[in-house]
C-alpha positions in Angstrom: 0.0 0.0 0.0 1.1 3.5 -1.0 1.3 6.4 1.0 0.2 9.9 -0.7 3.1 11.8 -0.8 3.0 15.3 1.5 3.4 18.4 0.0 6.8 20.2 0.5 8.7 22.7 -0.2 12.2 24.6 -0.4 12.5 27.4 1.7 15.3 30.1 0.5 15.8 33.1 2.9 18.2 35.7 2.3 19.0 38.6 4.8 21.1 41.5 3.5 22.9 44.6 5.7 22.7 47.4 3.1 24.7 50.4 3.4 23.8 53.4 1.7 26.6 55.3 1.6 25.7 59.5 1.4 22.3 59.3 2.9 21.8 61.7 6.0 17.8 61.1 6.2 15.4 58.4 5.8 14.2 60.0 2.4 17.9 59.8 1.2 18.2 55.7 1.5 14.3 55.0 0.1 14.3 55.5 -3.5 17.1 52.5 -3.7 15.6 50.3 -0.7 12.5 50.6 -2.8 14.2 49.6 -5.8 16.1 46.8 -4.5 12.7 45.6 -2.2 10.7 45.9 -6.0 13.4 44.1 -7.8 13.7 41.7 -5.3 9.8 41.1 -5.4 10.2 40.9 -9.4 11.9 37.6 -8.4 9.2 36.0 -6.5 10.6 36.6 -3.3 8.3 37.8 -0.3 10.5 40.8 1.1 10.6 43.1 4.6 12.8 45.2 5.8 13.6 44.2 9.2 15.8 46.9 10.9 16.8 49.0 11.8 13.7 51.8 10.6 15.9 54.6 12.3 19.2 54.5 11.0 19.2 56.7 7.5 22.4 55.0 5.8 21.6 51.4 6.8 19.0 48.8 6.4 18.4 44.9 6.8 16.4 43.5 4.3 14.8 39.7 4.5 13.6 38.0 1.3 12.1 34.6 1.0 11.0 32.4 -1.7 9.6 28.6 -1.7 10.6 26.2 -4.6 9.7 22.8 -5.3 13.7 22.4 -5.5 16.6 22.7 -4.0 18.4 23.4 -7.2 15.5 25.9 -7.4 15.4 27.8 -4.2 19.8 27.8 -4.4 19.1 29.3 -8.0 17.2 32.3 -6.6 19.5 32.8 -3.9 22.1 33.1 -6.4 20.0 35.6 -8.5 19.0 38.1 -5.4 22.7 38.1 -4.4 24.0 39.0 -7.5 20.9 41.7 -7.7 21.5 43.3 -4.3 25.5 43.2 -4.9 24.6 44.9 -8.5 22.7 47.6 -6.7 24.0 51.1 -5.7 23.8 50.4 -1.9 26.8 48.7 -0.1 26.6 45.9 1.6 27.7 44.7 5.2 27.0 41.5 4.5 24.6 38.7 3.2 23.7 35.6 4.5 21.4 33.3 3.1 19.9 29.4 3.9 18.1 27.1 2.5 15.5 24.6 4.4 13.2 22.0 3.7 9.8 22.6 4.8 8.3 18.6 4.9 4.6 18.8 7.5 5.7 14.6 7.2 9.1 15.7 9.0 7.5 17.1 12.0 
């Protein structure tokens, strides 16, 4: 007897410390947060900036996305890095993991 099989999926998360480099207010650093947050949507990923709201030439920006691969999910990793890097804001860093999301794992 067969079991169904459970649907799962590839989690990819990104989180990126973006420097912008010149901007003295918040309205300094938002056209290119916006861009990079639009771009980064453009990708299929799901993004929020997580911190720090107050600082005007820094931000930390999460972006997720759910593939029916690893191959997949490592692909658009690959793709949003090379995006943010691309992008006029600096970086202090970017991290990024990959999970397996499996309810039959639990």
């Amino acid at each position: 007897m067969s079991r169904e099989p459970s649907p799962r999926a590839w989690i990819g998360v990104l989180v990126a410390d973006l420097r912008f480099h010149g901007a003295r207010t918040l309205k300094d650093r938002r056209g290119e947060l916006n861009s990079i947050r639009d771009r980064l949507g453009n990708l299929g990923f799901s993004v929020s900036q997580t911190g720090p709201a107050d600082l005007p030439a820094r931000a930390w920006v999460a972006a997720a996305c759910a593939c029916g691969t690893r191959a997949g999910a490592s692909g658009m990793l690959e793709s949003a890095v090379a995006l943010i890097r691309d992008s006029a804001a600096g970086t202090g860093g970017i991290e990024t993991c990959i999970s397996l999301f499996d309810p039959e794992m639990e």
